[in-house]
N, C-alpha and C positions, 0 to 999 in steps of 0.2 A: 504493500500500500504506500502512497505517495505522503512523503511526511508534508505535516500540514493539513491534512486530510481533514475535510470538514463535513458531517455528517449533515448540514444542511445543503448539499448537492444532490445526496442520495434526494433527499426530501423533494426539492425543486425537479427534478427528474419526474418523480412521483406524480407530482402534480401536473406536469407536461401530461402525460402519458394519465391521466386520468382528463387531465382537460378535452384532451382528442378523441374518446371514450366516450364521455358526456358530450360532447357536441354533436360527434358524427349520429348519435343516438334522436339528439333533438333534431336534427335537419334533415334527418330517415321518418321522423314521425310529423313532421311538421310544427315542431314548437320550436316557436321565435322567443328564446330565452338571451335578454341582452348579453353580451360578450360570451356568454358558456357556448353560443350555438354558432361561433365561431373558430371552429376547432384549428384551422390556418394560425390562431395567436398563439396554441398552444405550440403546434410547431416550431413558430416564431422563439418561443421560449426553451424550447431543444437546442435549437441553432448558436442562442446564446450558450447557455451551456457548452455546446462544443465547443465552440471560441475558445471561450473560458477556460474549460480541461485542457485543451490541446495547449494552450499559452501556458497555463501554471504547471502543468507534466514536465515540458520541454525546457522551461525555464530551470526549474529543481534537479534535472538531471542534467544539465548541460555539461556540469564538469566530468561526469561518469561519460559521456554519451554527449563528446565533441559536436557542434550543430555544425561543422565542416567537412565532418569526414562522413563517404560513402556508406559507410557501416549503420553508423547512426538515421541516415533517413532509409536503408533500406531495414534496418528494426524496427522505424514508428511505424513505415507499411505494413510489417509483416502482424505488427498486432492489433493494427487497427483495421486490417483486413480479417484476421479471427476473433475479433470480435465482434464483426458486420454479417462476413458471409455463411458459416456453417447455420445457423437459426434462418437466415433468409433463404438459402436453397431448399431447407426444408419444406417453409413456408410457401414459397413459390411453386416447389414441386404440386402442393395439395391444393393452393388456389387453380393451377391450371386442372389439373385432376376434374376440380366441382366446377371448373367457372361455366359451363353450361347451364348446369342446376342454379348457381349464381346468379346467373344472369336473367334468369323464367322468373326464382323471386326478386329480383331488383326491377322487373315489370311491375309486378304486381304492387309494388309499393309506389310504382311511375303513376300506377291507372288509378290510386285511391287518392296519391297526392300528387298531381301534375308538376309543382311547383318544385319536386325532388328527381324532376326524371334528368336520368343521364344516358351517355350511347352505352347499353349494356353487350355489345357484339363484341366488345374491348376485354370482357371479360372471359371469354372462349378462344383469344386467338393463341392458336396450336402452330404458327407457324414456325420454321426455322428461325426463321430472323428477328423474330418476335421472343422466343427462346436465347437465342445467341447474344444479343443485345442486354438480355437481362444476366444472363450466366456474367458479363464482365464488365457489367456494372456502366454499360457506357450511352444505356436507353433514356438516359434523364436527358442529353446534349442531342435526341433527335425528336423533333416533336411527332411524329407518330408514332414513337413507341414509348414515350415518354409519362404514358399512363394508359398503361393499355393488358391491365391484371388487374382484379377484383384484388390487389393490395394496394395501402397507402405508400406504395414505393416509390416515389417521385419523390418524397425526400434525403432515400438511401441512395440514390442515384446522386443527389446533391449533396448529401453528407464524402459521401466517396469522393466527387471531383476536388472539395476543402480538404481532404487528407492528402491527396496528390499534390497541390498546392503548397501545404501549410508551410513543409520544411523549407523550399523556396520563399514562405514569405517572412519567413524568420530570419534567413539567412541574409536578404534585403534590410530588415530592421536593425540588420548588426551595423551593414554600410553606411545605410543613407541615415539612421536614425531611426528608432522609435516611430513617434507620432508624425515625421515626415512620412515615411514610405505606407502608412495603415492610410495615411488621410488622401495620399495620391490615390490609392488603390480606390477608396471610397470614389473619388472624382471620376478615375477610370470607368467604373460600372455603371456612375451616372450619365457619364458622356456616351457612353454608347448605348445606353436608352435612346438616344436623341441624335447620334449617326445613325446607327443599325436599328431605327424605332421596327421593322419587321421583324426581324431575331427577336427581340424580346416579348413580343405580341403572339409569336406561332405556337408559343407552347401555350399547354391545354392547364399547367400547373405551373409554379415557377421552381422546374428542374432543375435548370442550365444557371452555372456560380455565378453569372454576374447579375443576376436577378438579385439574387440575396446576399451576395458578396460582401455586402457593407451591413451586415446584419450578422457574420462570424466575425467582419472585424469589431464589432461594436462589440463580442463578446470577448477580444483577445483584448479590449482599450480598458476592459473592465478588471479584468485578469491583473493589468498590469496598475492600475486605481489601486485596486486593494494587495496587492504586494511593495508597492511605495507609501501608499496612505495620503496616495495626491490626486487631489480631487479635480485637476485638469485634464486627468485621464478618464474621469468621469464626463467630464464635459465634453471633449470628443466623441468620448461613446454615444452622447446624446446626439450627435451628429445622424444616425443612421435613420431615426425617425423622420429628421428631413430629409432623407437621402430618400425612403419610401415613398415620402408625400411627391416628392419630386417626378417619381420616376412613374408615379399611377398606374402601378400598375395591378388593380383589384385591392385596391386599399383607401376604405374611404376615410375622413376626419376624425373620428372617435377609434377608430383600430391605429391610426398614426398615434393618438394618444394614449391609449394603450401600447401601444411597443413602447414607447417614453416609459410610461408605467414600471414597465416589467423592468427597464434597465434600471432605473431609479428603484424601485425594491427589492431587486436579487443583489445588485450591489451593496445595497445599506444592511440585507440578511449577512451576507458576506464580510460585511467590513471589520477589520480589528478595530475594534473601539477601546480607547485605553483607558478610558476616566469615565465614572457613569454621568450621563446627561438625558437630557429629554430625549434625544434621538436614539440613542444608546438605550433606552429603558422601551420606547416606541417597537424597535425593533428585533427584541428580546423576545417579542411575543410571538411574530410568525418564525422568528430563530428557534424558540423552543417547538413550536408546532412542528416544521419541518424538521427537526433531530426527532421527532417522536419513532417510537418502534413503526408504530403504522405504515406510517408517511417516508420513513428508510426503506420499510418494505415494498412497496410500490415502486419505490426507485430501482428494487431489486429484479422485479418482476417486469419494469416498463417496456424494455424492449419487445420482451415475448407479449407482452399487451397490445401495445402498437401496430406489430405484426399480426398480432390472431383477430383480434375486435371485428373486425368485419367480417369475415371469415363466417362469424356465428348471427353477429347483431343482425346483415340482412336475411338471412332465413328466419331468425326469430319473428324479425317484425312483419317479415309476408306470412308467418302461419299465423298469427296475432291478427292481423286482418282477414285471412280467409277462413278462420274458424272461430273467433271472438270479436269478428267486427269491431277490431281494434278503432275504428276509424269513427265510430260515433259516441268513443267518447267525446269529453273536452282536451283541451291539448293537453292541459297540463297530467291530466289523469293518465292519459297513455304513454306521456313521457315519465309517470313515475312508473307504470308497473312495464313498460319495457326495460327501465333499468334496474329495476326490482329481478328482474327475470335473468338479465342479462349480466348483472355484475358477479355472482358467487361463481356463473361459470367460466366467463371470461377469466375470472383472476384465480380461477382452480387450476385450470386447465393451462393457462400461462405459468404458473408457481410447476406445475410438472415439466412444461417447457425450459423451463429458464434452468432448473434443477439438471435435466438429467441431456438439453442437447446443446443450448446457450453456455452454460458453463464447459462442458466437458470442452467444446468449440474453444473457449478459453483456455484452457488448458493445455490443448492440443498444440494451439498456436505459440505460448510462452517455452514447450517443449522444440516449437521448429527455432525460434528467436534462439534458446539456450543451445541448441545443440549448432546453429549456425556459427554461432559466437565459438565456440569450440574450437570448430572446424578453423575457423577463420586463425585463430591463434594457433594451431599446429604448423599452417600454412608457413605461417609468420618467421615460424621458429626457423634459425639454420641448422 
């Protein structure tokens, strides 16, 4: 474990991967519940996090694990690829498997609530290339395949292009500076909304890293905020809220202010406060909520949540309408007993995921890391 380690990330995880859970559930059933049923913010609040991890990992290990040498960025590949890809090949395998069945109920929730229908044909496609593109992680950078599985993989598409990335833009941060080379990169993505306005309009989700680009770095500006205890690193980070508003793209006024939000209270959860104050006591309070057991355990479980939620949620809620006329109750009603229904098995069924394929996937991959590292040192040796 990463010293430093702070048990409200687990938490904040948690709630990501609960907020995606609860939303996709209200926008399946048609309840417009403010921000919950926005399940893109919780994403948004992944994104940060990653930043965040990837920044404070890389930084704590720099002197074990040189940011210069080849070694070091092909280890942060190697285990943030087993930590991505054994749970997702799984998952992928079984979405395409059902995605027919998938797709019959994802009608059926299209025809009770119009205002939820999407192209469900996306969810069947058996093609090669539709296959191939997902096996190497490279479906997020073309917009027809870029969401085209009954999974929420348009993120893991995007999380993978920021780990190919990172260690190159660390290595930039050592040259040019700091908050130089994060704030160019911000301007970069911006600017090319507005050369290349088609690129960033084709895709169906915003897969492809310069959509969100300034939304990891907002989590690496934060990273480095509360490892100095300088709050001009916070203010940069705030930068990526306008960087959203700017770039419009499916983000309206109060979800701009909410991303502010999120970065303004995961950073203040975060912060070392050295002396108690009003902020310091304010912030104590969702600090202790997210170290709670619960809320750790969710962080523990997220992934496999993330990945399986749909999976189950759309079948629930098409036999919930064709056999309980889910659909006359009131909204709020059938948004509680779908997730009444839905939550012990989602998070059953993820806690045996995460246990015995998520993990071991972990493990497997610290075994290729240790045993390359090995290798590499015999090499070495005359």
């Amino acid at each position: 474990m990463t010293k430093n380690w702070s048990p409200e990330l687990e938490g904040l995880r948690g709630a990501a991967s609960l907020w995606v859970f609860l939303g996709h559930i209200a926008l399946l059933v048609n309840c417009k519940i403010p921000i919950i049923a926005v399940p893109k913010l919780g994403v948004d609040l992944f994104i940060l996090l990653s930043g965040y991890l990837m920044a404070k990992n890389y930084i704590e290990r720099q002197e074990k694990e040189p940011w210069n040498r080849w070694q070091t960025i092909r280890t942060f590949w190697l285990r943030r690829y087993f930590r991505i890809a054994p749970l997702y090949y799984v998952m992928l395998i079984v979405a395409l498997l059902v995605g027919h069945y998938l797709g019959d109920m994802r009608q059926i929730i299209a025809e009770a609530f119009p205002s939820t229908a999407t192209a469900t044909l996306r969810y069947s496609d058996h093609s090669f290339l539709n296959l191939l593109t997902h096996v190497f992680f490279v479906f997020g950078d073309l917009p027809k395949y870029a969401y085209n599985t009954a999974l929420p993989d348009w993120s893991i598409a995007l999380e993978m292009q920021f780990y190919l990335l990172f260690p190159f833009i660390m290595l930039l941060t050592r040259r040019w500076g700091f908050a130089r080379t994060l704030l160019a990169m911000m301007l970069v993505a911006l600017l090319g909304r507005y050369l290349l306005p088609g690129l960033y309009t084709a895709f169906p989700m915003p897969s492809m890293i310069l959509i969100k680009l300034h939304v990891f770095i907002a989590g690496i500006l934060m990273a480095e905020a509360v490892r100095q205890r300088r709050i001009v690193f916070l203010g940069l980070a705030l930068l990526a809220p306008v960087v959203s508003a700017l770039m419009n793209i499916r983000m309206d006024a109060p979800q701009v202010i909410v991303e502010a939000l999120l970065i303004l209270g995961m950073t203040g959860v975060l912060w070392r406060w050295q002396r108690p104050s009003l902020l310091s006591r304010l912030f104590s309070i969702p600090r202790a909520w997210l170290s709670s057991r619960i809320l750790t355990w969710l962080g523990d479980v997220s992934y496999s949540v993330y990945l399986l939620h749909l999976l189950l949620v759309i079948p629930i809620v098409a036999l919930l309408l064709q056999h309980f006329h889910l659909a006359t109750y009131t909204s709020g009603t059938r948004y509680l007993i779908t997730v009444g229904l839905c939550f012990p098995v989602v998070y059953l069924l993820s806690t045996g995921l995460h246990r015995y394929i998520e993990l071991r996937g972990i493990a497997f991959g610290k075994r290729v890391v240790q045993n390359s590292s090995v290798k590499k040192k015999v090499l070495a040796q005359p």
